[in-house]
N, CA, C and O atoms as CSV, one atom per row, in Angstrom:
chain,resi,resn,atom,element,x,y,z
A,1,UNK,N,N,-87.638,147.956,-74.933
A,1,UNK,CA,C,-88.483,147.807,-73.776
A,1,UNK,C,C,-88.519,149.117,-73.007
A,1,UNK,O,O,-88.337,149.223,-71.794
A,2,UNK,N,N,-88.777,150.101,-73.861
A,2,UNK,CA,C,-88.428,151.468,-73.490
A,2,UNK,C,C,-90.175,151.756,-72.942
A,2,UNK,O,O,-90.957,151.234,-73.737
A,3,UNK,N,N,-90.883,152.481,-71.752
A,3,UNK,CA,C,-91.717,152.488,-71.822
A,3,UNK,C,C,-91.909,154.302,-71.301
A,3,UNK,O,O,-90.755,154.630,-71.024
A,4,UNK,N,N,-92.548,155.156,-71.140
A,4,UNK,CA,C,-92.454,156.540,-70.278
A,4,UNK,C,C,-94.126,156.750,-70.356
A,4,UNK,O,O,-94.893,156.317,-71.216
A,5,UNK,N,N,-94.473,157.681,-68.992
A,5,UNK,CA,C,-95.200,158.136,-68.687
A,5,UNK,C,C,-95.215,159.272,-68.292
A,5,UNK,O,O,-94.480,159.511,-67.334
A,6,UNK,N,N,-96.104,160.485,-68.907
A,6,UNK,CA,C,-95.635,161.649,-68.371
A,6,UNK,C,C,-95.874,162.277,-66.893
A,6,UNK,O,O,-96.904,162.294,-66.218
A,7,UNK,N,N,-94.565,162.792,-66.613
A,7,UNK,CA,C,-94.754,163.461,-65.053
A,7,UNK,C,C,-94.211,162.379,-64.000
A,7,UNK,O,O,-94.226,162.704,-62.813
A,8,UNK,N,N,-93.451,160.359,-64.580
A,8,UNK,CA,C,-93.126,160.266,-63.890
A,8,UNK,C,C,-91.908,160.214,-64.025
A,8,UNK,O,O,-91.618,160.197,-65.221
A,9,UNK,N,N,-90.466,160.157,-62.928
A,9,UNK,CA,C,-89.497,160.562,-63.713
A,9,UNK,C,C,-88.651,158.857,-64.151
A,9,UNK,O,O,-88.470,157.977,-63.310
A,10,UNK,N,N,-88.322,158.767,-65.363
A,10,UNK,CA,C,-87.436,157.709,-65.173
A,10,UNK,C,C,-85.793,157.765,-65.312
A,10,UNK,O,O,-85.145,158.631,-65.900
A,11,UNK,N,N,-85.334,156.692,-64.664
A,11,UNK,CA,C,-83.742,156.480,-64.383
A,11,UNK,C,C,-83.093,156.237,-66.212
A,11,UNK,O,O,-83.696,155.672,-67.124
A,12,UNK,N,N,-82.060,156.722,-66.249
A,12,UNK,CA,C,-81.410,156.335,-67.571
A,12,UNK,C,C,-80.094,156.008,-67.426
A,12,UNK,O,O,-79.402,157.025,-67.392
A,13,UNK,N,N,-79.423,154.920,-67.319
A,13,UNK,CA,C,-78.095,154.413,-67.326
A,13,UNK,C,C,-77.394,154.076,-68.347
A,13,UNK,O,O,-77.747,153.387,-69.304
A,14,UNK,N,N,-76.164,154.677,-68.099
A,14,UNK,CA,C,-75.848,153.690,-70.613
A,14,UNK,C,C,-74.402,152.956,-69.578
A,14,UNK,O,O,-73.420,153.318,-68.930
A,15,UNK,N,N,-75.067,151.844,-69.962
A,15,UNK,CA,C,-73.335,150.845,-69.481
A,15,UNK,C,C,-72.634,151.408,-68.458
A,15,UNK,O,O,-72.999,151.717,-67.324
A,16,UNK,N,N,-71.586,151.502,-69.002
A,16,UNK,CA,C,-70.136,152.091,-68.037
A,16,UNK,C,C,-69.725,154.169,-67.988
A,16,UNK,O,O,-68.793,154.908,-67.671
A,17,UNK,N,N,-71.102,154.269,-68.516
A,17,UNK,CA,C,-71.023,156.142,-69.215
A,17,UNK,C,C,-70.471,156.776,-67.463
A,17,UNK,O,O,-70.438,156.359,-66.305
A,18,UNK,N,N,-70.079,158.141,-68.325
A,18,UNK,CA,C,-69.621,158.814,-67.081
A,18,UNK,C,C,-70.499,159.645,-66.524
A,18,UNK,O,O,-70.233,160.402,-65.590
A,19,UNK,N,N,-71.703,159.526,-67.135
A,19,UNK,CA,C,-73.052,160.419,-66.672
A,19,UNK,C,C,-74.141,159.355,-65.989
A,19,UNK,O,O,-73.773,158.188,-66.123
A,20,UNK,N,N,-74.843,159.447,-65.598
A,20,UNK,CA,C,-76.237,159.099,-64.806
A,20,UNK,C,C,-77.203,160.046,-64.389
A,20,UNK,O,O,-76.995,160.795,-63.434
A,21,UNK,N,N,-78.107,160.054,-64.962
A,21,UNK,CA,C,-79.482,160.894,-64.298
A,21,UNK,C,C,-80.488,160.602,-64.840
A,21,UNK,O,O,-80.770,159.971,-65.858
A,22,UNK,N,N,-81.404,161.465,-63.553
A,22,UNK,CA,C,-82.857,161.193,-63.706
A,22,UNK,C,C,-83.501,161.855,-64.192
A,22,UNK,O,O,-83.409,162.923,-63.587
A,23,UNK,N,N,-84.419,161.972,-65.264
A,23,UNK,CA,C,-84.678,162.977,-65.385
A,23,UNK,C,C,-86.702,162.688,-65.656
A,23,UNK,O,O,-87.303,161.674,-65.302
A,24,UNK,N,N,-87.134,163.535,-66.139
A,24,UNK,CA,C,-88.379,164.064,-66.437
A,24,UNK,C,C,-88.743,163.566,-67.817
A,24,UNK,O,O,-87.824,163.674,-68.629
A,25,UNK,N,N,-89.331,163.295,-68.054
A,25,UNK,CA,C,-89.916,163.063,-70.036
A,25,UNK,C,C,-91.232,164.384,-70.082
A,25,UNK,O,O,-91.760,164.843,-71.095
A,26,UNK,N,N,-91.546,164.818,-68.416
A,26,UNK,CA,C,-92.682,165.878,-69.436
A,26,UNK,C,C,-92.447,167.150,-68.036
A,26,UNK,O,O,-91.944,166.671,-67.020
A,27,UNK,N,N,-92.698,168.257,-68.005
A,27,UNK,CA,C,-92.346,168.825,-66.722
A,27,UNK,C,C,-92.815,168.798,-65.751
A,27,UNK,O,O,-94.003,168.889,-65.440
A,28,UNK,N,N,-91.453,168.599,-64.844
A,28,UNK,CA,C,-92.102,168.325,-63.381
A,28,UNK,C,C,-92.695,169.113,-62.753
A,28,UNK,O,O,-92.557,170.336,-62.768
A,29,UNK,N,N,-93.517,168.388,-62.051
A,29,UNK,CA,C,-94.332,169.258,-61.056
A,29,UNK,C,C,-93.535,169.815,-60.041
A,29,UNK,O,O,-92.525,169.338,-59.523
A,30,UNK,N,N,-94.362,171.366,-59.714
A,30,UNK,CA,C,-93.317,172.234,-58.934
A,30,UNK,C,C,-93.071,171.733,-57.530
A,30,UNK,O,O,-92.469,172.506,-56.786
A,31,UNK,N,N,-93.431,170.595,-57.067
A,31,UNK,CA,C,-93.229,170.236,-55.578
A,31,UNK,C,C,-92.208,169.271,-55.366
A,31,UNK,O,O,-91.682,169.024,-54.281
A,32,UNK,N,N,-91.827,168.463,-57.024
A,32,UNK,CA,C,-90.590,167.550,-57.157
A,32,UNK,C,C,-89.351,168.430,-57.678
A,32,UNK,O,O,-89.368,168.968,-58.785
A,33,UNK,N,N,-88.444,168.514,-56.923
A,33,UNK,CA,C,-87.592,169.015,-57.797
A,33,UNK,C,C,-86.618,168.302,-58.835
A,33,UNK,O,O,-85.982,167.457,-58.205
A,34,UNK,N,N,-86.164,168.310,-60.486
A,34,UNK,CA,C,-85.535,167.279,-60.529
A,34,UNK,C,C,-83.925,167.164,-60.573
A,34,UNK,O,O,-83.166,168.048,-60.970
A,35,UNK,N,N,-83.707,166.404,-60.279
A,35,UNK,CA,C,-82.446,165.692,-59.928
A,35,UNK,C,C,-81.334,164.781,-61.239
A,35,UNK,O,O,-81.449,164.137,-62.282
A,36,UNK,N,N,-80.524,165.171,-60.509
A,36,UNK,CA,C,-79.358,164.805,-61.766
A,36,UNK,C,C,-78.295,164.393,-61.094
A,36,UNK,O,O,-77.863,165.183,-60.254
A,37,UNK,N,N,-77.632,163.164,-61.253
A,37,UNK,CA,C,-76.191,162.355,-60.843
A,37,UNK,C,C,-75.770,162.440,-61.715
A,37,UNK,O,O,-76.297,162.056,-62.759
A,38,UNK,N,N,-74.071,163.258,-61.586
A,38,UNK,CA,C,-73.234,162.509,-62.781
A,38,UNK,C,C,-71.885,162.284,-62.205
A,38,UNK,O,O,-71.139,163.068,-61.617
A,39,UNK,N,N,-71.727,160.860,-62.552
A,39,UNK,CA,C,-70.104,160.283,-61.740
A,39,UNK,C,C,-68.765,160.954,-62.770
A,39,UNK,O,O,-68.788,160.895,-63.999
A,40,UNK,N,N,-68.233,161.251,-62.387
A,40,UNK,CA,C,-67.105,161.903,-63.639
A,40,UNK,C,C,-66.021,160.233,-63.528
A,40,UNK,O,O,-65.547,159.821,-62.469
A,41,UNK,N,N,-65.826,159.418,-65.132
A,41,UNK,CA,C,-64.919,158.228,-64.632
A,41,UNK,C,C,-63.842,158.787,-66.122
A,41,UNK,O,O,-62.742,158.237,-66.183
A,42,UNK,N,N,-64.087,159.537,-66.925
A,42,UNK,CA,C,-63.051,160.168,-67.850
A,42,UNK,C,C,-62.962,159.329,-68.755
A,42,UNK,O,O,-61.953,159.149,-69.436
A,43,UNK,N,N,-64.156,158.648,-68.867
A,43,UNK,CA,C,-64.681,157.655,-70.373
A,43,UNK,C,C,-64.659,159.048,-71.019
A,43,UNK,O,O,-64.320,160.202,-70.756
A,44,UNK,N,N,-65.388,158.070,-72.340
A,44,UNK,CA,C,-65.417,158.857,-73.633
A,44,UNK,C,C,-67.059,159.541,-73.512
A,44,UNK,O,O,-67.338,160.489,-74.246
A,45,UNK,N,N,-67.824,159.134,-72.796
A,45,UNK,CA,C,-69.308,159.693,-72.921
A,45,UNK,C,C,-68.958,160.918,-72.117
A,45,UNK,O,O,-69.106,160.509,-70.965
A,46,UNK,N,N,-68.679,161.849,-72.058
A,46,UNK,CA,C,-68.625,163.071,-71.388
A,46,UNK,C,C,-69.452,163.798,-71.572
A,46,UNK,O,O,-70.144,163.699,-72.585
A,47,UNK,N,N,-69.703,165.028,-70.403
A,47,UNK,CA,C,-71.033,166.049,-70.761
A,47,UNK,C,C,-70.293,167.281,-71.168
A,47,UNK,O,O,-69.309,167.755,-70.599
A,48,UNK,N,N,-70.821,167.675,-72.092
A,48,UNK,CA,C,-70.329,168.806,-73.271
A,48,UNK,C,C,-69.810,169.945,-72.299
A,48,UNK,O,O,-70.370,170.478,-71.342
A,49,UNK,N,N,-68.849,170.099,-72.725
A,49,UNK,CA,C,-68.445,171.785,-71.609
A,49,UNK,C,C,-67.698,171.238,-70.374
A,49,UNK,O,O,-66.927,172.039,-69.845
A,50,UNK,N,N,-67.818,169.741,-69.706
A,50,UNK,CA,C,-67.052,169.147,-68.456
A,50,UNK,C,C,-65.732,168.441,-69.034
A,50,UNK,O,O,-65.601,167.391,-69.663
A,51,UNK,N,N,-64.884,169.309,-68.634
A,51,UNK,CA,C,-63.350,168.458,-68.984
A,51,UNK,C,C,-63.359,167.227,-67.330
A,51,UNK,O,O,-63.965,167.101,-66.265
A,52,UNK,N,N,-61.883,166.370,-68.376
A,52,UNK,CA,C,-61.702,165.497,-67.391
A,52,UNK,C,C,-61.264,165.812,-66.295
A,52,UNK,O,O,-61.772,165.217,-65.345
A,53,UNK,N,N,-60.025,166.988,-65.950
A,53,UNK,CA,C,-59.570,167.849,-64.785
A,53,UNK,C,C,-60.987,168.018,-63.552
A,53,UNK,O,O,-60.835,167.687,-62.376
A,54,UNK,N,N,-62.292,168.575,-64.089
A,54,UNK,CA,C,-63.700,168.858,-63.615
A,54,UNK,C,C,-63.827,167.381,-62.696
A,54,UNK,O,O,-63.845,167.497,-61.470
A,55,UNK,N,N,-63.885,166.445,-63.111
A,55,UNK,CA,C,-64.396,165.182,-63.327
A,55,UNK,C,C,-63.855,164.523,-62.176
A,55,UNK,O,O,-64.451,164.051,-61.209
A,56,UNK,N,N,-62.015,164.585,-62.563
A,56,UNK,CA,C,-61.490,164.217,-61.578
A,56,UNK,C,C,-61.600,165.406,-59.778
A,56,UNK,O,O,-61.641,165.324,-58.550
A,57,UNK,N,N,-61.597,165.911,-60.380
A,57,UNK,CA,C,-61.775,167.146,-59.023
A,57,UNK,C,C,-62.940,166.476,-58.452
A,57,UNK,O,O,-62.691,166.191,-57.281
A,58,UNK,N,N,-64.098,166.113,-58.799
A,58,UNK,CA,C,-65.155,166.017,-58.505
A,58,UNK,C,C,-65.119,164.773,-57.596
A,58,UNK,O,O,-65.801,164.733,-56.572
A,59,UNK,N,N,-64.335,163.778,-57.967
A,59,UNK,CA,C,-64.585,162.220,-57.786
A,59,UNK,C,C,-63.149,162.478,-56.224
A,59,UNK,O,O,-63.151,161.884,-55.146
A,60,UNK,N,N,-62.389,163.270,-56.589
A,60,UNK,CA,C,-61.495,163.309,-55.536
A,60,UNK,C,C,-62.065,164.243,-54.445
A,60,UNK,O,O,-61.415,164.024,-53.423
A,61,UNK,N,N,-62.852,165.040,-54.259
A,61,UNK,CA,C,-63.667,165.563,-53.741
A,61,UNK,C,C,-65.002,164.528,-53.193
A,61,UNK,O,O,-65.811,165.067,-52.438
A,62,UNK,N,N,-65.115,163.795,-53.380
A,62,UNK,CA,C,-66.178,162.868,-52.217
A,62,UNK,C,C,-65.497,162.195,-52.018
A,62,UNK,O,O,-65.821,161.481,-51.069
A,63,UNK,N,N,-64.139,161.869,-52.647
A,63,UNK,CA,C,-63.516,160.400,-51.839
A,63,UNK,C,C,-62.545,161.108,-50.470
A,63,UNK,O,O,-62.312,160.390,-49.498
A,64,UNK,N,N,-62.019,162.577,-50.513
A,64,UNK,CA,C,-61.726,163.316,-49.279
A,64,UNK,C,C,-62.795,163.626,-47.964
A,64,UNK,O,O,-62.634,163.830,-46.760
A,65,UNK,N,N,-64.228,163.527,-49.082
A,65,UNK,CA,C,-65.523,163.618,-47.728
A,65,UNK,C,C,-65.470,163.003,-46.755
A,65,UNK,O,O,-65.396,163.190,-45.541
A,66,UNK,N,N,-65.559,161.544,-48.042
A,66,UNK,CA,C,-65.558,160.071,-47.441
A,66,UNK,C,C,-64.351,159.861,-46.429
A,66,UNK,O,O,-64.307,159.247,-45.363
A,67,UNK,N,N,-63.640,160.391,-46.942
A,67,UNK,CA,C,-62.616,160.091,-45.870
A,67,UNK,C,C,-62.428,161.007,-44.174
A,67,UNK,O,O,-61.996,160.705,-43.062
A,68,UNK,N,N,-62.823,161.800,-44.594
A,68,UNK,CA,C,-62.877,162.460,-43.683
A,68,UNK,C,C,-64.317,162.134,-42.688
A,68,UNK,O,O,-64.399,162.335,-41.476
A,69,UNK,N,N,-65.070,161.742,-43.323
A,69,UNK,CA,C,-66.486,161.377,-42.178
A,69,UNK,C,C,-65.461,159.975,-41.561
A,69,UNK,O,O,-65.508,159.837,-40.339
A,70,UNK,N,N,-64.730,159.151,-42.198
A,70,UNK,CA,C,-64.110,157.831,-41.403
A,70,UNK,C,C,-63.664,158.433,-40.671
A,70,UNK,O,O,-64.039,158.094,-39.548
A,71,UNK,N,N,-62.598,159.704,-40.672
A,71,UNK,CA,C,-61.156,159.604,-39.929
A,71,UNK,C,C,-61.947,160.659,-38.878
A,71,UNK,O,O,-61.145,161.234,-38.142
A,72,UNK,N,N,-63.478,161.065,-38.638
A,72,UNK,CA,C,-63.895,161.930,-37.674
A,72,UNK,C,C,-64.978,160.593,-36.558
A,72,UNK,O,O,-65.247,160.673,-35.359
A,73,UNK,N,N,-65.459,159.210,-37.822
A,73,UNK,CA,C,-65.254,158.394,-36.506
A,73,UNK,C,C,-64.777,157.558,-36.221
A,73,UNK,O,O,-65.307,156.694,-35.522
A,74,UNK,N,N,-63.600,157.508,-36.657
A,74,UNK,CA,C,-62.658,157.150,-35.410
A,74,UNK,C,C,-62.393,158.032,-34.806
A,74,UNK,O,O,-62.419,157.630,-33.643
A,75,UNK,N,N,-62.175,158.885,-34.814
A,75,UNK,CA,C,-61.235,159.608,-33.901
A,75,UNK,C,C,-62.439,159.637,-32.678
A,75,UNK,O,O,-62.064,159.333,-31.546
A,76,UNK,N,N,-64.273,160.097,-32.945
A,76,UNK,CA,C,-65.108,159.575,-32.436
A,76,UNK,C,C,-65.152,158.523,-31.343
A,76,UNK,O,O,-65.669,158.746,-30.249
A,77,UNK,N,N,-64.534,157.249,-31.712
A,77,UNK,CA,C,-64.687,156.123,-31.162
A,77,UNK,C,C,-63.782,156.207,-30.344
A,77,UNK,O,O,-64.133,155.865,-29.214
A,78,UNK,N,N,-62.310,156.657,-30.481
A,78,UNK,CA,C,-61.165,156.952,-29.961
A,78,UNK,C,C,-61.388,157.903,-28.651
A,78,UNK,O,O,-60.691,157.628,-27.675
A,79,UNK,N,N,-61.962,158.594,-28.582
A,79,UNK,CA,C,-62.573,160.120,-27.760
A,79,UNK,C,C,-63.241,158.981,-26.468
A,79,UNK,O,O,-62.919,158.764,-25.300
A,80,UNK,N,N,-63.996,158.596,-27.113
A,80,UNK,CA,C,-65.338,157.495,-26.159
A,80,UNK,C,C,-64.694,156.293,-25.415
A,80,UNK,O,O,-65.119,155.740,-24.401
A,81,UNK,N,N,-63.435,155.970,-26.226
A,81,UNK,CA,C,-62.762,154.851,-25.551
A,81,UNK,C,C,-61.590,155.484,-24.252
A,81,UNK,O,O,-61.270,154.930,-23.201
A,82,UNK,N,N,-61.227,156.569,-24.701
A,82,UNK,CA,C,-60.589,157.113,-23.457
A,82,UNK,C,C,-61.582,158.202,-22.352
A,82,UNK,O,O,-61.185,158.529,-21.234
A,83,UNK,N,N,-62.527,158.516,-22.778
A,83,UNK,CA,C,-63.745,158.724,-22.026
A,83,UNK,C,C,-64.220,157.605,-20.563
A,83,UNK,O,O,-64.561,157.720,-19.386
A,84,UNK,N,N,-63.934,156.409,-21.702
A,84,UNK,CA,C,-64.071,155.543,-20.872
A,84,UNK,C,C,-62.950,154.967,-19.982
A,84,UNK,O,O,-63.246,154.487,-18.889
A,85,UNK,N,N,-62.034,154.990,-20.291
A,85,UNK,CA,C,-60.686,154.972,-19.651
A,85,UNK,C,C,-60.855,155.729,-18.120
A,85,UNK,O,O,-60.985,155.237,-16.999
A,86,UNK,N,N,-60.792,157.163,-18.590
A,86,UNK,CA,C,-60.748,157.684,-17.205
A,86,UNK,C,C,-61.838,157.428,-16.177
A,86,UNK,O,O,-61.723,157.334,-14.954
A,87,UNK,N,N,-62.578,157.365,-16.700
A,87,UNK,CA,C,-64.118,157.155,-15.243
A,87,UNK,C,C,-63.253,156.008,-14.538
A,87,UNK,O,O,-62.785,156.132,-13.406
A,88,UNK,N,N,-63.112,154.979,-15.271
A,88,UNK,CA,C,-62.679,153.674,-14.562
A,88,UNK,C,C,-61.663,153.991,-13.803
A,88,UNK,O,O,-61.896,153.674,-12.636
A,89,UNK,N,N,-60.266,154.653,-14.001
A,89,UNK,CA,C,-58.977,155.148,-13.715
A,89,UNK,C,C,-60.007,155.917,-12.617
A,89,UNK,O,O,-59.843,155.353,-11.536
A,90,UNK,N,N,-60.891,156.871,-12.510
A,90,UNK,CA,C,-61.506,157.678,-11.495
A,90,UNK,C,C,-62.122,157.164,-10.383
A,90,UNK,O,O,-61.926,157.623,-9.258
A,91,UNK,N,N,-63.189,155.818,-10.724
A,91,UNK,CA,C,-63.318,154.738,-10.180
A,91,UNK,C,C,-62.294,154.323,-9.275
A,91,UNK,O,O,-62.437,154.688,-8.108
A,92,UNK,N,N,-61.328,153.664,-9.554
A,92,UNK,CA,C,-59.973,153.006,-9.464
A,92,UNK,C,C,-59.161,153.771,-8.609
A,92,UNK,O,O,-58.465,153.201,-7.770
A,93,UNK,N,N,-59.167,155.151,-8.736
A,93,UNK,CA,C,-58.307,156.200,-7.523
A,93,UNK,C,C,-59.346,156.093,-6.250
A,93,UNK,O,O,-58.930,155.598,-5.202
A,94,UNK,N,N,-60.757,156.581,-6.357
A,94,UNK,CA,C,-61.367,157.082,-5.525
A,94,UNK,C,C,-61.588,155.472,-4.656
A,94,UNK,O,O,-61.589,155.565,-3.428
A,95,UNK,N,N,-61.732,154.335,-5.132
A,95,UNK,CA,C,-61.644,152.999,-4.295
A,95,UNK,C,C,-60.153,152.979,-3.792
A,95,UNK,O,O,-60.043,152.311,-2.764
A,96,UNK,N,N,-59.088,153.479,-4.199
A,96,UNK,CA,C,-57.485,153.533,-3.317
A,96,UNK,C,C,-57.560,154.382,-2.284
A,96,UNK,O,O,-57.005,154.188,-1.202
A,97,UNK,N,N,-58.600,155.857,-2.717
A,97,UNK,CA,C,-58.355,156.419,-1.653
A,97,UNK,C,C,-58.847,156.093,-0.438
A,97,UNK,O,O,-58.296,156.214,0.656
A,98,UNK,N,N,-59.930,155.669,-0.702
A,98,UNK,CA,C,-60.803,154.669,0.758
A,98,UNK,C,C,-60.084,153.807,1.159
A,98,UNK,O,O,-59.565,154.041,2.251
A,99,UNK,N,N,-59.795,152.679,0.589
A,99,UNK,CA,C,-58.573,152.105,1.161
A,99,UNK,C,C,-57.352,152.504,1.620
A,99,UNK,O,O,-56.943,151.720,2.476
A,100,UNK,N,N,-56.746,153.234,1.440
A,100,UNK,CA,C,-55.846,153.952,2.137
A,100,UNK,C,C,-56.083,154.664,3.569
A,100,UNK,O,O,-55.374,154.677,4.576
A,101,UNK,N,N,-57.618,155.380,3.232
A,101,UNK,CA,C,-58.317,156.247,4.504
A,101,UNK,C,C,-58.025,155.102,5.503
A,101,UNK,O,O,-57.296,155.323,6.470
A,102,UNK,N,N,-58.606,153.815,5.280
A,102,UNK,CA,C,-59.366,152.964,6.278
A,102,UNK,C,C,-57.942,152.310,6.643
A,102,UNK,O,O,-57.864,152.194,7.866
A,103,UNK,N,N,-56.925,151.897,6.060
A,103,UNK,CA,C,-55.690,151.249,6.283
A,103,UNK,C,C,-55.119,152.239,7.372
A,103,UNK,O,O,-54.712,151.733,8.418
A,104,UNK,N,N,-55.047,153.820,7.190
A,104,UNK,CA,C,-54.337,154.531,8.290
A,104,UNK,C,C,-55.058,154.825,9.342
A,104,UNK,O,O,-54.585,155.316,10.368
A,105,UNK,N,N,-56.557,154.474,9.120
A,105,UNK,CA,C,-57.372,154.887,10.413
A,105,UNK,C,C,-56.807,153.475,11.082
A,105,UNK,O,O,-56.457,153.595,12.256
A,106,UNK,N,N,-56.675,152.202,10.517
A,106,UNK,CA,C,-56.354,151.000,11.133
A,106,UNK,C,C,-55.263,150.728,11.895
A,106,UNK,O,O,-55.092,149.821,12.710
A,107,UNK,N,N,-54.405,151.772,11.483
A,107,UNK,CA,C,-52.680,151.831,12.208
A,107,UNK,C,C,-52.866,152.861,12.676
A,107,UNK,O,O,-51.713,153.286,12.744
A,108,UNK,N,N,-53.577,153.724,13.125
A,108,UNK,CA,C,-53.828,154.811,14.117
A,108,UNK,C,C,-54.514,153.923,15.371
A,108,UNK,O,O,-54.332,154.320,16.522
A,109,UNK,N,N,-55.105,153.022,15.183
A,109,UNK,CA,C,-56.042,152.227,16.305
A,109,UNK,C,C,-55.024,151.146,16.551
A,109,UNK,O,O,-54.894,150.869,17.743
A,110,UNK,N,N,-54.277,150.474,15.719
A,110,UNK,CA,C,-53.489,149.288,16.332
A,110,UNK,C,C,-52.017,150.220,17.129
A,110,UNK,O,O,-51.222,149.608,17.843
A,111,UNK,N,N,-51.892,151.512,16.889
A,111,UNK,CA,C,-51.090,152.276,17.652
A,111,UNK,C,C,-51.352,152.869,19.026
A,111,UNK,O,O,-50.484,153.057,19.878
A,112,UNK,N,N,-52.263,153.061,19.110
A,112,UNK,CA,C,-52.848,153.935,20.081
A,112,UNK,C,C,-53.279,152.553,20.755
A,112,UNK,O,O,-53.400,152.959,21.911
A,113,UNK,N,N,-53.524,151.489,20.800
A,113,UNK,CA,C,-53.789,150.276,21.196
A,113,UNK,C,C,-52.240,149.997,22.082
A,113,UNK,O,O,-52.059,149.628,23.243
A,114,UNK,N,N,-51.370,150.308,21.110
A,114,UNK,CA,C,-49.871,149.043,21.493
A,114,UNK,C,C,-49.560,150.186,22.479
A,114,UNK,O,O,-49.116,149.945,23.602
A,115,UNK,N,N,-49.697,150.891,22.229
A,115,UNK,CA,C,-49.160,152.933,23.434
A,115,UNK,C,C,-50.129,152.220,24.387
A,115,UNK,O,O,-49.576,151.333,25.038
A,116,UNK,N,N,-51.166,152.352,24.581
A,116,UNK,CA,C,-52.179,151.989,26.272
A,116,UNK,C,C,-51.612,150.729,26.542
A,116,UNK,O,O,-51.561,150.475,27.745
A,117,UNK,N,N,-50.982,149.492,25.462
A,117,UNK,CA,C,-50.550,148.665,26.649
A,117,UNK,C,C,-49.426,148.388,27.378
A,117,UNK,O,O,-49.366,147.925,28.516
A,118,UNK,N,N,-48.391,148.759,26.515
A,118,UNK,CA,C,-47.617,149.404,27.010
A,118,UNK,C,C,-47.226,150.159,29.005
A,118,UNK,O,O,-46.434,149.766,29.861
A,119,UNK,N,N,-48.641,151.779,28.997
A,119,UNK,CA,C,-48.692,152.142,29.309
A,119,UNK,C,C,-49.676,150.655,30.726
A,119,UNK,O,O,-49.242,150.631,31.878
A,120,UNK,N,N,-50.400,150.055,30.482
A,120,UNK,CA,C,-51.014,149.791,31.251
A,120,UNK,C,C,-50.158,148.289,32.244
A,120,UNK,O,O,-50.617,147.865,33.305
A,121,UNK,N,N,-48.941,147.751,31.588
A,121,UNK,CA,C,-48.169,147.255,32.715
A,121,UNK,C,C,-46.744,147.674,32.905
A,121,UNK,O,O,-45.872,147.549,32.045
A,122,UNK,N,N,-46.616,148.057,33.808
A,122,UNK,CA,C,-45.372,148.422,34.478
A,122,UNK,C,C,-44.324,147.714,34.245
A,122,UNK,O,O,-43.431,148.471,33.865
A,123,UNK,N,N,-43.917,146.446,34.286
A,123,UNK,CA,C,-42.982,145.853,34.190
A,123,UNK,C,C,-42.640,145.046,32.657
A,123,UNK,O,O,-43.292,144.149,32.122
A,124,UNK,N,N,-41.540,145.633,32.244
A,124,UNK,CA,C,-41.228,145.093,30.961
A,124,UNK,C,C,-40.269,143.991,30.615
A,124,UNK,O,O,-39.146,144.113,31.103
A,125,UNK,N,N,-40.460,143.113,29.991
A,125,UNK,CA,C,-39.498,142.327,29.544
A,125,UNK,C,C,-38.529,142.625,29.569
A,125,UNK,O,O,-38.416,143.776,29.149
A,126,UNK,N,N,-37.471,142.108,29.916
A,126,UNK,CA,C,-36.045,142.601,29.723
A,126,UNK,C,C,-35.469,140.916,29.637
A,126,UNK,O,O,-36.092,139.970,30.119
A,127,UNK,N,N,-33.848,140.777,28.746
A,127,UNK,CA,C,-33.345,139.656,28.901
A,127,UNK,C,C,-32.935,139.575,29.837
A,127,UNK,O,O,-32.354,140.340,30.607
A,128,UNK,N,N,-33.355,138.135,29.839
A,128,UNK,CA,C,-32.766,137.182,31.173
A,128,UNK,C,C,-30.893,136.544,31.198
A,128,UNK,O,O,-30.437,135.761,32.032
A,129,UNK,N,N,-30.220,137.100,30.173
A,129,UNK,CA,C,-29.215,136.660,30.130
A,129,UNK,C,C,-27.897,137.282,30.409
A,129,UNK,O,O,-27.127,137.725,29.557
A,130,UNK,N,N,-27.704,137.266,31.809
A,130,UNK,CA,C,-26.717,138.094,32.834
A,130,UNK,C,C,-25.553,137.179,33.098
A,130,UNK,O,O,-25.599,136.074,33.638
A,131,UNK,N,N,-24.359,137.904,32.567
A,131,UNK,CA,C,-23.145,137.316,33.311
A,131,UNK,C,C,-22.318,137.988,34.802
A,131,UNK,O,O,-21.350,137.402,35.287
C-alpha cells in the first residue's frame, strides 16, 4: 500500500528502527528544506558510519535539555512564588506601620489628655485612712 508522488515528501517508519525520516522521492523544491529525524535506540538498524556511543550521546543530550527546560521552570515558578511572597510581606509591614503610626498618635492624645486633667483640678485624691 506503498503509494508516492513526486515533490511530495513522505514519512517512512520501519517498526522499532533506530532511524526515522522524511524524506523526498523526487527533489525538493528550493523553498522546502528537507528534513531528517533519527532517534539513536542501539537496535540493530543503524545508520552506516553512527556508532552506538554517537547514539547514546545523542539521546542523553535531549534528555539533559529536557531536563533542564523543567528544572528552569521550576525554579521559574519558584522565583514568582516568592515574588509573590514579598509584596504581601510588603503589604503586611506597610499596614503595621500605619497601625503603629495611629496607635502612638492615640497614646500621645490619651496622654496629653490625662496631663490637662490632672492639671485642671487642684485637689487630689489622697487615702482616707489615718491613724
Amino acid at each position: 500500500m506503498s503509494w508516492e508522488e513526486p515533490g511530495i515528501p513522505q514519512l517512512s517508519l520501519s517498526g522499532f528502527s533506530s532511524l526515522a525520516s522524511i524524506s523526498s522521492t523526487a527533489a525538493p523544491p528550493a523553498r522546502l528544506p528537507s528534513l531528517s529525524l533519527s532517534i539513536g535506540t542501539g537496535g540493530e538498524d543503524q545508520q552506516p558510519g553512527v556508532s552506538s556511543d554517537d547514539g547514546h550521546k545523542s539521546v542523553r543530550a535531549m534528555k539533559n535539555r529536557e531536563s533542564a527546560l523543567r528544572s528552569r521552570a521550576r525554579k521559574r515558578a519558584y522565583t514568582q512564588e516568592l515574588e509573590k511572597e514579598v509584596r504581601r510581606l510588603v503589604e503586611d509591614n506597610l499596614k503595621l506601620k500605619r497601625q503603629c503610626k495611629q496607635l502612638q498618635s492615640e497614646i500621645a492624645a490619651l496622654t496629653a489628655q490625662q496631663a490637662s486633667s490632672k492639671q485642671s483640678s487642684p485637689h487630689r485624691r489622697t487615702s482616707s485612712t489615718q491613724f
